[in-house]
Each structure stands twice: as C-alpha cells, then as structure tokens.
matplotlib code that plots the C-alpha trace (Angstrom):
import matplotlib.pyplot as plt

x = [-4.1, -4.7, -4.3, -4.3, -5.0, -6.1, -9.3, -9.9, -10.4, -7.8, -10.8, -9.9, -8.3, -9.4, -8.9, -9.9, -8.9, -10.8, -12.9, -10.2, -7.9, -10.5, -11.8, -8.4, -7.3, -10.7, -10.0, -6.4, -7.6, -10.2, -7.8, -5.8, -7.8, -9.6, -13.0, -14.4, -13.4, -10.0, -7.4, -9.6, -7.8, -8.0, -11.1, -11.4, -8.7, -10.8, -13.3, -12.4, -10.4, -14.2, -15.2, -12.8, -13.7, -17.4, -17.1, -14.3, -16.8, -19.5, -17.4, -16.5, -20.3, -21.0, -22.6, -20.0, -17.7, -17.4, -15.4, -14.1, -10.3, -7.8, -6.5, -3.7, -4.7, -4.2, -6.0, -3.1, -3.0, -6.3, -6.1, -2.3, -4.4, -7.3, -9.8, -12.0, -12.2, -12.7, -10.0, -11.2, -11.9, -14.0, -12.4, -14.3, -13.6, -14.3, -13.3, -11.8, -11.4, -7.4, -7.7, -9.0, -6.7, -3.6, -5.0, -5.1, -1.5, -0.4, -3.1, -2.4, 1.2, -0.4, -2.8, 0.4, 2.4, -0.9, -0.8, 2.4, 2.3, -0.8, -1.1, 2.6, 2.5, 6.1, 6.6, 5.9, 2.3, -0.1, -2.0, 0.5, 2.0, -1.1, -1.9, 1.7, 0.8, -2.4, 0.4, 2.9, 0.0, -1.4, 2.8, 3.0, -0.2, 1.3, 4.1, 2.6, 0.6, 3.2, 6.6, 9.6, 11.1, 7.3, 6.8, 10.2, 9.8, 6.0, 7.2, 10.5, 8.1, 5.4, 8.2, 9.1, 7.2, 6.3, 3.6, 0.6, -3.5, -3.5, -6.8, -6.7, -9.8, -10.7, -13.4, -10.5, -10.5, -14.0, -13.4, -10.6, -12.8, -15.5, -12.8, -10.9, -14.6, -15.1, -12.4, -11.2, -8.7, -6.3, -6.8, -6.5, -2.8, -1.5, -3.3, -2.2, 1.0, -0.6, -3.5, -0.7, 1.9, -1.5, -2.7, 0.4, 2.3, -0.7, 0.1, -0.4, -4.4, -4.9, -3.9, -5.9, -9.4, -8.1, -7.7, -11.1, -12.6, -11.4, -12.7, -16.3, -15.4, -15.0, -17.7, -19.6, -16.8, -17.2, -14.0, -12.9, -14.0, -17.5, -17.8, -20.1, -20.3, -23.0, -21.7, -23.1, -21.4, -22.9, -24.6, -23.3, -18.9, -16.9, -14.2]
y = [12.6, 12.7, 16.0, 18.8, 22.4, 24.8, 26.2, 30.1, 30.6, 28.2, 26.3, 22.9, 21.7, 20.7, 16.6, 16.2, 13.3, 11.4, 8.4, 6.0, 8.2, 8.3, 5.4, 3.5, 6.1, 4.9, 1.1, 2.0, 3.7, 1.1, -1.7, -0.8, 0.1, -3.0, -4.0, -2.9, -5.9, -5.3, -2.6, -2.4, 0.1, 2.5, 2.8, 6.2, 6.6, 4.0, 6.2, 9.4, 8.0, 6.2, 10.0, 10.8, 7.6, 8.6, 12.2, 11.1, 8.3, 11.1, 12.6, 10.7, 9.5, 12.9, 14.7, 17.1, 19.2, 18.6, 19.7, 19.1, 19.3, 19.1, 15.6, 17.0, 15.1, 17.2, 17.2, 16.6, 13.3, 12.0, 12.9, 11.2, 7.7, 8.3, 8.0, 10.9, 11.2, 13.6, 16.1, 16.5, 14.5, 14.4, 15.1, 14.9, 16.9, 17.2, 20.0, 18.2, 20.4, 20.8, 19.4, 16.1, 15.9, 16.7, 14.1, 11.6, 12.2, 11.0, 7.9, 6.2, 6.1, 3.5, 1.8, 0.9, -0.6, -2.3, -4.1, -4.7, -6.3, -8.5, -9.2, -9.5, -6.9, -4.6, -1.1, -2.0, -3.1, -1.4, 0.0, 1.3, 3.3, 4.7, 5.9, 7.0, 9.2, 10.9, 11.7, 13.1, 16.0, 16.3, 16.8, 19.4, 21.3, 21.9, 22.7, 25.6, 27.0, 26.8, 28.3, 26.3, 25.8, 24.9, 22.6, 21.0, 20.0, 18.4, 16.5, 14.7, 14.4, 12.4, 10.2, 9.0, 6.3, 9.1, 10.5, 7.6, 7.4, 4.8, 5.1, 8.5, 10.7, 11.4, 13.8, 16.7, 16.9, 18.1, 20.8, 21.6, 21.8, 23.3, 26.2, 26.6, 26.4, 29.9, 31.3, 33.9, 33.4, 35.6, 33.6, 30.4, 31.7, 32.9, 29.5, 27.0, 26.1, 25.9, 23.2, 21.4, 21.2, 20.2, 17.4, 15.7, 16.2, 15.9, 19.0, 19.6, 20.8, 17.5, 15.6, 18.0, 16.9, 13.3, 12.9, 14.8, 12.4, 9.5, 10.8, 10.4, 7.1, 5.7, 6.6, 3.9, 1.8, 2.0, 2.7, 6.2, 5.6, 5.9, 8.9, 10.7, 15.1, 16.9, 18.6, 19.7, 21.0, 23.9, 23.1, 25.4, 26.3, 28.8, 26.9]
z = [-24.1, -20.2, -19.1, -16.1, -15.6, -13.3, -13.2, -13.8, -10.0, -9.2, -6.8, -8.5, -11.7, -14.7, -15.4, -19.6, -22.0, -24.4, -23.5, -23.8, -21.6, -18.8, -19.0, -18.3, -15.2, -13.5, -14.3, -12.7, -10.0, -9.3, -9.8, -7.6, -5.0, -4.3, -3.1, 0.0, 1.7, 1.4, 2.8, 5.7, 6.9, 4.1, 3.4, 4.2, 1.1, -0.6, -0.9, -1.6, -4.7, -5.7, -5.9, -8.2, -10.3, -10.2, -11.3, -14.2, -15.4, -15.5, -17.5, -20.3, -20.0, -21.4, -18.6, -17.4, -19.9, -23.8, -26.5, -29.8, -29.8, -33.5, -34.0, -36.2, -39.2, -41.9, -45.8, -47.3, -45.2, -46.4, -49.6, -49.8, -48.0, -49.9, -47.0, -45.2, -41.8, -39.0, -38.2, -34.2, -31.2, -28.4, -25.0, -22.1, -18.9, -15.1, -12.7, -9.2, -6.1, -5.6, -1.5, -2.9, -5.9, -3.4, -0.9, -4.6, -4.6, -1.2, -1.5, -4.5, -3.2, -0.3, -2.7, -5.3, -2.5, -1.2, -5.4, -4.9, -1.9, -2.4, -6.7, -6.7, -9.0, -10.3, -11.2, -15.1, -14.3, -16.5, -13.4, -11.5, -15.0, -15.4, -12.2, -11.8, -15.1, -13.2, -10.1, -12.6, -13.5, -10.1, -9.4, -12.0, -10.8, -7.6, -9.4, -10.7, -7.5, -4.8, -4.2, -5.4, -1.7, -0.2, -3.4, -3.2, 0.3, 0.1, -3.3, -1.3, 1.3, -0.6, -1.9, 1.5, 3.2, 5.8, 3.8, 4.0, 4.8, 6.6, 9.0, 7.5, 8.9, 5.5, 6.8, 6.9, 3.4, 3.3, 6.2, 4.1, 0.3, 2.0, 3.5, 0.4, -1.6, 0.0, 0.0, -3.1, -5.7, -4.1, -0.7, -2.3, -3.9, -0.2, 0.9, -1.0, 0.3, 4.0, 2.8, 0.6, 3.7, 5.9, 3.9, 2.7, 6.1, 8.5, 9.9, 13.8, 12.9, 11.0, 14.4, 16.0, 14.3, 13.8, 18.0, 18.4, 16.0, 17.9, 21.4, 19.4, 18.5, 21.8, 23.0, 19.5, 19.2, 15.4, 12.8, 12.1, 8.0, 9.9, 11.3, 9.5, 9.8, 9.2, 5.6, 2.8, -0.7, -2.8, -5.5, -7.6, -7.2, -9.0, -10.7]

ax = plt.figure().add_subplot(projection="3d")
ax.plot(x, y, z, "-o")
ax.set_aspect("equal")
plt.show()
C-alpha cells in the first residue's frame, strides 16, 4: 500500500510502498506528464515531477530505504490452504523534501487537465486515479503540519483553477528546499504554513523572483524553464 509520513525532522516525508505500488505512481506520473515535446509550457513542472519519478524508481530499485513489513498472513492460513509462504513484504521507500512534494500537489492538477484535454481521457482513467491517490497523501501530510484555518484555505485554493504552473519559475522551489533544508525542526513548524501559502498561492515573493527572473531573460531571449542558478544541494540532509 502507497503510503506517506513525515520524516523525524519534518525536512521531507517519507513516500514507501512495494514495487508494484511505486512502480505504477511513476508510470502515472509519467503518463501523464508527457514527453518533452509536449506542454511546452510546463516544462518547468515537467521536470520537477521527473525528479520525483527518478528518486521513487531508485527506490523500488533497491537503492534508497528497505524493509520487511507483515503481510497479515497468518499460520493458521497456510496450514488451512496447505501451501507455505512468506508472512512479509518488501516495501521500498524514499524521503522527498516537503517544498517539492507541495509544489507536486498544485502540478499534477495542470498535468490531469492537460490528459484530459489532449488523450480525451475522464476522471476514471487509471492515471489520473492513481495520481489523484499520491495527492490524497500529500493532502493529508499537510493536513497534519499546518493549522486547520491555514490548511483549509490552501486545500479550496488548490481546487480552484487559480492554483496552476503554467511557465512556473520552477527555480523557487529550490530557494525554497535549500531555505527550509537549513532551517530547524522547530523553524520548519512556525514555517510551514508561510512556504505552503507561497508555493500554492504564488505569494507576492514568488512574483518577486519570477519578474527578476524574466528581467534576465530578456536580455537571452531564451524560456524561463532555462534559466539555470548557480545551486547546489548537500550531500548529506537530516530527514
């Protein structure tokens, strides 16, 4: 079973399943966001969800987290079947920073109206069900770290066709990890309401950095989803 939780130090949460639980978010997620020729102008939402997809296929590749989880198949089962088998699963697990898994939550809204839109697709297509699953636990991991008012308002708002990443500078997400990456637990709890309310509702400091961005861009001509910063993530985080 696909599941969520927050990490000790509340830095990110914890995404675990087994391999068939991963493995069919990340053929969702990259179902429904197309190739790179397409949604031109979301690519900077493209690829922040391709992250995601990369580090849960890591995952369930077996080179992040691993443990052996109770099935709930009891003796008296096998016996009562006659068969043996194993009374644990694998589950497979990756820790996601919470800035990119709240930005996750506004942009596959965009990319499931994008596969409506173009592959004609409904509400009961298999991609859009499962992705709508992975929102449900992002949904109910905010749930848990914000106030009921702040958390009320950011969840309507998400709902609406307000909250979108269209030409989304995607680069504010990692000013935001790499700020919240250093922060302390108790800072990220007094926080977190702030960087929720800044991501989904691209506060005034998002348009801020978006308009600086696009001074530089001018001055190249190129597409915001090419600016590149000069960034680097620790090696090491405390989840």
């Amino acid at each position: 079973m696909l599941a969520l939780k927050n990490t000790e130090n509340l830095t990110g949460a914890l995404i675990s399943g087994d391999y068939w639980d991963l493995d069919e978010l990340c053929t969702a997620l990259h179902r429904l966001t197309g190739n790179e020729s397409r949604y031109l102008d979301w690519q900077g939402a493209r690829m922040r969800l391709l992250r995601i997809i990369h580090d849960l296929r890591k995952a369930y590749q077996g080179t992040k987290n691993v443990e052996s989880v109770g099935n709930g198949l009891k003796k008296d089962t096998m016996k009562n079947h006659d068969f043996i088998a194993s009374q644990h699963n694998i589950y497979f697990s990756t820790e996601i920073l919470w800035p990119d898994l709240i930005f996750a939550l506004v942009a596959i809204n965009d990319f499931i109206q994008l596969h409506k839109k173009y592959e004609h697709a409904t509400d009961l297509d298999i991609h859009i069900v499962n992705v709508r699953k992975f929102q449900s636990l992002i949904a109910e991991g905010l749930k848990e770290n914000m106030s009921e008012e702040t958390y009320t308002s950011v969840i309507q708002y998400v709902l609406t066709s307000n909250a979108y990443v269209e030409e989304y500078a995607v680069q504010y997400i990692d000013l935001l990890n790499l700020s919240y990456i250093e922060m302390s637990r108790d800072q990220r709890i007094k926080t977190f309401d702030s960087i929720a309310h800044k991501i989904i509702i691209q506060s005034k400091d998002y348009n801020n950095f978006k308009n600086k961005i696009l001074t530089e861009l001018n001055k190249t001509k190129s597409t915001i989803h090419d600016f590149q910063m000069n960034i680097e993530y620790p090696e090491n985080i405390e989840w």
